[in-house]
C-alpha positions, 0 to 999 in steps of 0.5 A: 560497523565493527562488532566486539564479541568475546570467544565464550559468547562467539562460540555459544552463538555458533552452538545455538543452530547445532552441536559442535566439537573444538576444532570443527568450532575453531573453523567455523568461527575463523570463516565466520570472521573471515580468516582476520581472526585466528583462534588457537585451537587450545583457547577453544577447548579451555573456553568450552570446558568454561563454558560448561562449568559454567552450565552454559554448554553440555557435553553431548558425547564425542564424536570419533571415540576422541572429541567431545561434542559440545551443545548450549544449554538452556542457561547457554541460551538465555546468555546468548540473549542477553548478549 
């Protein structure tokens, strides 16, 4: 069965268990579709900065004083749904 998804609604998805920052997302979401899709770490960080304009993620701190940590909003998790 092949499953589309958009990289703004694969990254809400890996959001919902926990917060997350870029690069840690951008890895999970690669061993999520096995390796056969890579991301650009950039794209990661633009689609998360979207996301949160958008109100559907919040910026919850930053981790080592340099990434910030991403979590899904309540708008974030009524998407998820819908998609």
């Amino acid at each position: 069965m092949l499953v589309l998804m958009s990289i703004p609604h694969a990254l809400l998805a890996l959001l919902e268990s926990r917060p997350g920052y870029g690069l840690q997302l951008k890895n999970e979401f690669e061993a999520w579709t096995g390796e056969v899709w890579p991301l650009n770490v950039g794209q990661v960080y633009t689609t998360l900065r979207r996301l949160e304009r958008d109100s559907l993620v919040d910026a919850e701190g930053v981790v080592d004083e340099r990434q910030r940590l991403y979590a899904l909003s309540e708008t974030g998790r009524e998407e998820l749904k819908r998609w």
